[in-house]
Every structure is written in C-alpha cells, then in structure tokens.
C-alpha positions, -999 to +999 in steps of 0.1 A: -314-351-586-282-346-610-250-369-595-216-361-609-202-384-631-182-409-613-151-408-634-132-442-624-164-459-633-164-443-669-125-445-670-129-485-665-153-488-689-138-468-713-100-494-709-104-522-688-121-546-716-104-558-742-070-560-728-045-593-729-033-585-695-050-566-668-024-566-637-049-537-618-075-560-618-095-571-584-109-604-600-092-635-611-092-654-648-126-653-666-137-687-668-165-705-674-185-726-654-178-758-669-136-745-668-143-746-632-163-782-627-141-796-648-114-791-620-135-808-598-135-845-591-170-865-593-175-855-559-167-820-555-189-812-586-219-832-575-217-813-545-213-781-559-242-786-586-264-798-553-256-765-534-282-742-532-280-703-542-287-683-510-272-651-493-243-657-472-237-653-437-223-619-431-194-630-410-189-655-442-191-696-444-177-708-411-155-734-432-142-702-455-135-686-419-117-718-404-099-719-436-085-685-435-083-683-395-057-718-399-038-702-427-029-673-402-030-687-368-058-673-353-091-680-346-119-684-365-138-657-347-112-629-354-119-634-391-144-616-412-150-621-448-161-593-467-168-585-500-152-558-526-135-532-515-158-509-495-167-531-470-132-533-454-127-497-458-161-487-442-149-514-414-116-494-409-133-462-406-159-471-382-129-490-357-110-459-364-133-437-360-139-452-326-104-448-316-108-407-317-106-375-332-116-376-368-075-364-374-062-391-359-088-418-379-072-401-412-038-407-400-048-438-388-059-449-421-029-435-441-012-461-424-035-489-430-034-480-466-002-479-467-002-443-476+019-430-442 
C-alpha cells in the first residue's frame, strides 16, 4: 500500500528544529531530567524517582483530575485528560456527531475551533 505523504509532518521536520523561538509549539521548554528534580525538594524527588512507569488511567490521575476540576469549579468527574491533539478532536466529533446531521456536527465544530 502507497500512503501520500503527510506534508505537515515533512514540513515540521523540515523547520521546526533548530530554531531559538518556537511560539507554534504544542510542548513546553526542553529540559532535562535532572533540570526538572532539581526543582524538586528532597521529598518530591524521592517520590518521583520511587514512582513506577505504567499506563495511565484513561480518564487521567484522579489527583491531575481534582486539580484541574478545582481550578475551574467543577467536578472531578466532568473532567477528562487527554493527550495530544486528536484525542479531543475525535471526542468532539463523536458528541457532535451524536447531536445530528453530519452538517450540523461540521458547524458544530467550526465553532468549537473557533473557526465560525
């Protein structure tokens, strides 16, 4: 099987590296792991070098979730923690797809992209 090309891969590749400032980014600062323990107290490192490596839970960490469910005033169970960017937007299609008509999901998600 022969796939196109998928140009915005090849297009990031080609200009993303190298660069001073990247302000299209979707990560943070490249640190390394030392940078980031060495922000750490005693405590908070010893914990994090005692955590073990494992999958998460698909809803996300429940303290993540309290976290972010505080910060907006809701509750923890109306928040889901995804990861990237094509997990919320296959989320948004599948709730708007189950509001109706495939023309008004598209309209739908216009405006939840901000593109209405």
């Amino acid at each position: 099987m022969r796939l196109k090309p998928f140009l915005l891969d090849m297009w990031l590749d080609t200009y993303e590296h190298g660069i001073e400032f990247n302000l299209a980014a979707s990560t943070g600062p490249s640190w390394t792991l030392k940078e980031i323990l060495n922000l750490a107290g005693d405590q908070e490192r010893e914990r994090f070098l005692n955590q073990k490596v494992v999958y998460g839970r698909p809803a996300g960490a429940e303290g993540l979730r309290s976290a972010i469910a505080e910060m907006h005033g809701v509750d923890r169970e109306a928040v889901q923690v995804v990861t990237g960017a094509s997990e919320p937007c296959s989320f948004s299609c599948g709730w708007l797809q189950s509001r109706g008509p495939t023309s008004s999901c598209l309209s739908g998600l216009h405006h939840i992209l901000g593109l209405a």
